[in-house]
C-alpha positions in Angstrom: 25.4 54.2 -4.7 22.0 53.0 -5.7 23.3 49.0 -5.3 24.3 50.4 -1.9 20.8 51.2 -1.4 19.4 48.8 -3.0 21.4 45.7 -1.1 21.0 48.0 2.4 17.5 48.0 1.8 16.7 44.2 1.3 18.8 43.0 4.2 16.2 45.6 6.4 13.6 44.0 5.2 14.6 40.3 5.5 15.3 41.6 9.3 12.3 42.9 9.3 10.2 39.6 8.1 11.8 38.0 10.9 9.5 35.6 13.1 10.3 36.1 16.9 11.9 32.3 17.1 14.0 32.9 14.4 16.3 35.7 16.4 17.7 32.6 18.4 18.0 30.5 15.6 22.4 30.2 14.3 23.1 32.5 11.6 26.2 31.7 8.9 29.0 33.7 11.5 30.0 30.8 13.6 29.1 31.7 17.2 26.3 33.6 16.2 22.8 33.7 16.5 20.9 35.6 14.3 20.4 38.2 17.0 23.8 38.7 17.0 23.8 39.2 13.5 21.2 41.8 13.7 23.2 43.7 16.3 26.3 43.2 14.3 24.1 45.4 11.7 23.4 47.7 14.3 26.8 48.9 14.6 27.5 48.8 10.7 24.6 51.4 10.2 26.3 53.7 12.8 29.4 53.2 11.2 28.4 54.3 7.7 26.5 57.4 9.6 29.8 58.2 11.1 32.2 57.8 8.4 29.8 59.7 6.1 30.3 63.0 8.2 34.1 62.3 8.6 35.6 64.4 6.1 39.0 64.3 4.6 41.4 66.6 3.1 43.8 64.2 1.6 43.4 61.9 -1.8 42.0 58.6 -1.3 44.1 55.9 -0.1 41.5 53.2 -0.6 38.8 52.1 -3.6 36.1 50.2 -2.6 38.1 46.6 -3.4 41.2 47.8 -1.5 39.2 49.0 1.7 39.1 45.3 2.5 42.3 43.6 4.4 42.9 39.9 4.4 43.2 38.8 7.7 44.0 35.5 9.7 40.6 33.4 10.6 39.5 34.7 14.2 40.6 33.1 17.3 36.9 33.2 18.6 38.5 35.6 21.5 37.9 38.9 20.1 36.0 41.3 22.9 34.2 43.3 20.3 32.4 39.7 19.2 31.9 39.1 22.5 30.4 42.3 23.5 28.1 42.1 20.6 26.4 38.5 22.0 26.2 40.6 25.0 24.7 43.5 23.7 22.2 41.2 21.7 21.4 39.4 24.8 20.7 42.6 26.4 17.4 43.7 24.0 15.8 40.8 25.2 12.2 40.9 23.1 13.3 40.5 19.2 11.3 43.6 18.4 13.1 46.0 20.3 16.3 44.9 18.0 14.3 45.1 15.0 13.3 48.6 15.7 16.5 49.8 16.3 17.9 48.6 13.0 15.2 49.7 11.4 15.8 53.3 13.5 19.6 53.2 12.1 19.5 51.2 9.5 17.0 53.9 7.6 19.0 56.9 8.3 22.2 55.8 7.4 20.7 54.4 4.0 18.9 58.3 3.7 22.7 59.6 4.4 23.8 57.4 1.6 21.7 58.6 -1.2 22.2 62.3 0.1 26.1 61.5 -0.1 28.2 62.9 -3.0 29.9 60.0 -4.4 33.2 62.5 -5.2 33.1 63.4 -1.2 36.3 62.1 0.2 35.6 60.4 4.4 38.0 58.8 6.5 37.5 55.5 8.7 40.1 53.2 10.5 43.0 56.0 9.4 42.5 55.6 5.5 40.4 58.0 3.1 37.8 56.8 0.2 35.8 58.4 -1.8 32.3 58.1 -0.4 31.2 56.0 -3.7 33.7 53.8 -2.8 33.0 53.4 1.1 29.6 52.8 0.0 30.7 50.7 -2.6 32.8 48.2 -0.5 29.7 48.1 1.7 28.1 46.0 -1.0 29.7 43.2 -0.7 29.3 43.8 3.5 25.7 43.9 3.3 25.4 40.8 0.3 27.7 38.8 2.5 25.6 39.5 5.8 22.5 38.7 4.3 23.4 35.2 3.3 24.5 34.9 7.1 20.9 35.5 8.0 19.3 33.2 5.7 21.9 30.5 6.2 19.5 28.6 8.5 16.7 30.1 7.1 15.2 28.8 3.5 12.1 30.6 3.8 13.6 33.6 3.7 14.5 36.6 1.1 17.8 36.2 -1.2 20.1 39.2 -1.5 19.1 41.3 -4.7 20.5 39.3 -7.9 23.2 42.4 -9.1 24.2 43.0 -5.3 25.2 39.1 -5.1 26.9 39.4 -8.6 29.1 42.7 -7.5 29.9 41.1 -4.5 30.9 38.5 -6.6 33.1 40.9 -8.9 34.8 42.7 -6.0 35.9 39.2 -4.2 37.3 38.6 -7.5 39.6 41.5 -7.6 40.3 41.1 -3.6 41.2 37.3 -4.6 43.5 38.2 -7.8 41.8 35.6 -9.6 37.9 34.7 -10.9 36.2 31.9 -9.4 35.1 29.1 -12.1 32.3 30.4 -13.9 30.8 26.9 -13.1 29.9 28.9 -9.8 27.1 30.3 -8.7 27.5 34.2 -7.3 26.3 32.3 -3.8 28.6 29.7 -3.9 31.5 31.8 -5.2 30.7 34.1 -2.2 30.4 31.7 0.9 33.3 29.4 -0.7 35.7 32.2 -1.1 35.0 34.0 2.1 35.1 30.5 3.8 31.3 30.3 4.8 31.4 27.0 3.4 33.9 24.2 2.0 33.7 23.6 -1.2 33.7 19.7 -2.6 36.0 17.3 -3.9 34.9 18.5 -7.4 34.8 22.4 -6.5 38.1 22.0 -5.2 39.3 20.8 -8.5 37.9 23.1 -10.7 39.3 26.2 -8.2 42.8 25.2 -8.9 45.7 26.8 -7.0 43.2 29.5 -5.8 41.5 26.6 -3.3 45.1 27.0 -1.6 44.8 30.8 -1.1 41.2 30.1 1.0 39.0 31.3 2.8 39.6 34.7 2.2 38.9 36.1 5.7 37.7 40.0 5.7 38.5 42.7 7.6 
């Protein structure tokens, strides 16, 4: 609960150091700018509002490694992506996005440290315990915010346990460790497909390089 915090509020703050020319600048999710990002974020921080007051009767279905589903690498033609350029597109001035993350983004982190980690929600038909949802939403928020710096160099690093959680729950997702030779960063963007790993990487990943990227959904 309090990495969930803890990662939730460093991503709001990297948003929030933003310079105005850096909204248009490519963030690490091909086809999107970093404003796209931000409004990606947007709809995360609604998400973890609603899910929060969605409770359920029934024993969990899902921890916070199992919430994630491996999916096929997107098409590019998904609407909700594209209505999300659009929406992006609609603020217009960079602050107007920053204000409504920051709107959001700071209630749904209050509703997370209210939250009872025992409380059992439901989202997308399954049922967690709430320290789990928020759990899972670790590695969402570490994962994100190395999409914003991507282009970036300037800018603030996830937190140093969030990045190593992340790190522990792509593990478990995977069914195997990453070399230890890896960074938490490198584990991260490699595994999740972010970035290709080299000829020596590749090596030292074994038959786990054949299992990647491991696209999240």
């Amino acid at each position: 609960m309090d990495l969930f915090s803890r990662s939730w509020a460093a991503l709001r703050t990297a948003v929030a150091e933003l310079a105005d020319e850096d909204f248009a600048r490519p963030s690490g999710c091909t086809g999107w700018l970093v404003r796209d990002l931000v409004c990606h974020l947007v709809i995360d921080a609604q998400d973890v509002l609603i899910t929060l007051v969605t409770p359920a009767e029934t024993e969990p279905t899902r921890d916070a490694v199992t919430y994630w589903n491996l999916v096929e690498t997107p098409a590019g033609d998904d609407p909700l992506d594209a209505l999300i350029v659009r929406l992006a597109a609609a603020y217009e001035e960079p602050w107007l996005l920053k204000f409504h993350l920051d709107d959001v983004g700071s209630a749904a982190g209050r509703a997370a440290g209210l939250a009872d980690p025992a409380f059992r929600v439901a989202t997308q038909g399954q049922v967690l315990t709430a320290g789990d949802y928020l759990g899972a939403y670790v590695l969402e928020w570490t994962l994100h915010h190395l999409d914003l710096i991507a282009h970036l160099p300037d800018a603030a690093r996830p937190p140093a346990e969030g990045l190593a959680r992340s790190r522990e729950l792509l593990d478990k997702i995977a069914g195997a460790a990453f070399p230890p030779s890896f960074s938490d960063t490198d584990a991260l963007l490699i595994g999740t497909g972010r970035r290709s790993p080299g000829v020596e990487e590749k090596a030292e990943l074994g038959e786990l390089a054949a299992r990647l990227p491991l696209v999240l959904g």
